[in-house]
N, C-alpha and C positions, 0 to 999 in steps of 0.2 A: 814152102821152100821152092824157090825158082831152079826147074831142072833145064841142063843145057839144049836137048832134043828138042823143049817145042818151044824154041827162041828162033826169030830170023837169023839172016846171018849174022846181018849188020848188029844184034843185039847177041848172036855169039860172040865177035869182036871184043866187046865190052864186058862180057862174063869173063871169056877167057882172060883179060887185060886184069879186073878186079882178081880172080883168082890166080893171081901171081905174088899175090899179097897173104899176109896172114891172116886167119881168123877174127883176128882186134887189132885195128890200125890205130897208128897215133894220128894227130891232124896233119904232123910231115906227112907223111905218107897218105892222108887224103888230097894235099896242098898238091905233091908231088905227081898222084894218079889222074886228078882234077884239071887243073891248070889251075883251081881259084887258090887264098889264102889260107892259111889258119884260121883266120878271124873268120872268114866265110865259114868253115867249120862251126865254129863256136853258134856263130849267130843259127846253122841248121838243127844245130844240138839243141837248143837253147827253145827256137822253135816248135819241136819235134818232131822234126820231118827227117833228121839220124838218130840211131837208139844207140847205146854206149853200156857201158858195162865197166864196172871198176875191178879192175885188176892189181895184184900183187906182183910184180914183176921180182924181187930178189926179196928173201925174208928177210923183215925187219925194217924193209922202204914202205911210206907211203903208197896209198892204192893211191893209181892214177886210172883216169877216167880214157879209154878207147872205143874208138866207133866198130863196130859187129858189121863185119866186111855184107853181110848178106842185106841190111839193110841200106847200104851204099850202092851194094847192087839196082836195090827196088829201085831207088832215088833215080838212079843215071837211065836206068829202063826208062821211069815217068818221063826224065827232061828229052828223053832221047823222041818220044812220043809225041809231044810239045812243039 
């Protein structure tokens, strides 16, 4: 687990931005935090380079699948380092 203390700034920016968001995002809300698409989404899902997790959102709906904010974090670390 990525703790805020021993981040640069420029990499607290981006913590602190992520953690304004829930636990499990949808791809809006990756679209949204990103700039990229959904489809971008899917394709890093898909990849394995985001982890997900299926959730229950209201009983009796379909699980829908959301990205685990903490490894969206790693992600934008990595491209930030890049």
């Amino acid at each position: 687990m990525i703790t805020r203390d021993t981040l640069t700034r420029e990499e607290r920016q981006i913590y602190d931005e992520i953690h304004r968001y829930p636990i499990f995002l949808s791809t809006s809300d990756f679209a949204k935090l990103t700039g990229y698409s959904r489809a971008t989404a899917y394709r890093l899902i898909e990849e394995g380079q985001l982890s997900t997790k299926h959730i229950t959102l209201t009983k009796g709906s379909k699980p829908t699948k959301r990205i685990i904010r903490e490894s969206l974090l790693e992600l934008m670390l990595k491209w930030n380092k890049e």
